[in-house]
N, C-alpha and C positions, 0 to 999 in steps of 0.2 A: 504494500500500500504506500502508495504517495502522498504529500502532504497533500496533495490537488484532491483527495477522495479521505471520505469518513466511513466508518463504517457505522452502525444504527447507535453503539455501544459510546462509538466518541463524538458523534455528531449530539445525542442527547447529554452528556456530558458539557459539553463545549458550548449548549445552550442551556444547561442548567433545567433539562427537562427529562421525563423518563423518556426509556425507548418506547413506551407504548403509546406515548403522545406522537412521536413524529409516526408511528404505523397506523392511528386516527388521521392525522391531515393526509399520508399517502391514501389510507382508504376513503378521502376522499376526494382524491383527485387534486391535490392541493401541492402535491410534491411527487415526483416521479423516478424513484431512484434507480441506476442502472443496476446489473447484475453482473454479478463476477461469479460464474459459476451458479450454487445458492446460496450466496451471500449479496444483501445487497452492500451498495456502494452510493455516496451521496456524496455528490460534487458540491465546486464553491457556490456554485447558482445555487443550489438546495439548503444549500445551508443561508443562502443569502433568504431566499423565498421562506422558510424556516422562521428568522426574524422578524419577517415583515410582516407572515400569520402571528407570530407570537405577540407582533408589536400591538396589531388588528385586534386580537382579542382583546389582549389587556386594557385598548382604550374604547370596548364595547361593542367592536363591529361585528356584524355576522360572520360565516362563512359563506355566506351567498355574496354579501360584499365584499369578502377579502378576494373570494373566486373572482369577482368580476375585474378586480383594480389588477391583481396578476394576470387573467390573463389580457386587458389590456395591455398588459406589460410585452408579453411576446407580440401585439400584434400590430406594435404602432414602434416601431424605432424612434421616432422622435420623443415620445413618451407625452404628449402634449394632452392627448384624448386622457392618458390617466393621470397626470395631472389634473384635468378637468376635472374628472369623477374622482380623485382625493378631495379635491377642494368641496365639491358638493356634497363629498359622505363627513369632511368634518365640519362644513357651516349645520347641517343639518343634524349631526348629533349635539354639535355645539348649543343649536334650541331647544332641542331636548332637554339637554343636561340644565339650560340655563331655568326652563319649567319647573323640573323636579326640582330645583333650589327654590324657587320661590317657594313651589305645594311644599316643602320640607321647614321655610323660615317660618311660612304662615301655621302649619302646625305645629311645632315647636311655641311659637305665642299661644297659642289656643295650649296644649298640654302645660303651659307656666303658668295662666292664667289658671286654669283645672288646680293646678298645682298647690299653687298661693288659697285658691278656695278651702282646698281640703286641709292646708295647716292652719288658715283661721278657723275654719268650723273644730276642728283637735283644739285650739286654744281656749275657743270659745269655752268649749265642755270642760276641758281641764278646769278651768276659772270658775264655771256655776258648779263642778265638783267640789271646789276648794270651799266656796262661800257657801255653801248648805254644810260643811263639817263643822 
């Protein structure tokens, strides 16, 4: 093996992920690694595509989306079309996320306010327990 080629054992390694994660993105079409024999073999592209699903996850994309931005990737040299649709998939999760903050600020006030109710109503009681002893 060459440094150019990983095998499942060091490419999961080398992205800090199991082997059973990269055999999920190949079973789904998401990574395509050659074979040496019955071993597979994952080049720098793979390991590049690799990141880029991993990156896709972590900040919420699907896998329908991540599919769509690689394979724009092989099908536009210039890369300008997925650039396009990066740009679209992150203003659009960017509204998203930016909603769930508000629905998340505005009930966080409402559970404080709930909050504040239930330790005066405890106070409240404490105090006419104390004054009836």
């Amino acid at each position: 093996m060459t440094d150019t080629f990983f095998t499942v054992t060091q490419l999961a390694r080398d992205l800090s992920v199991t082997p059973r994660t990269i055999r999920f993105y190949e079973d789904k079409g998401l990574i395509t690694p050659r074979r040496a024999g019955t071993m597979r073999v994952y080049t720098k592209r793979d390991r590049a595509r690799m990141a880029l699903i991993l990156r896709g996850k972590r900040l919420g994309f699907s896998l329908r989306e991540i599919k769509d931005y690689l394979d724009l990737y092989d099908l536009d040299p210039s890369q300008s079309e997925q650039i396009r649709l990066l740009l679209k998939q992150v203003q659009d999760r960017l509204e998203m996320l930016e909603d769930q903050r508000l629905a998340l600020e505005e009930t966080i006030i409402e559970l404080k306010d709930i909050e504040e109710q239930a330790m005066a109503a405890l106070a409240s009681e404490t105090g006419d327990q104390k004054a009836a002893g």
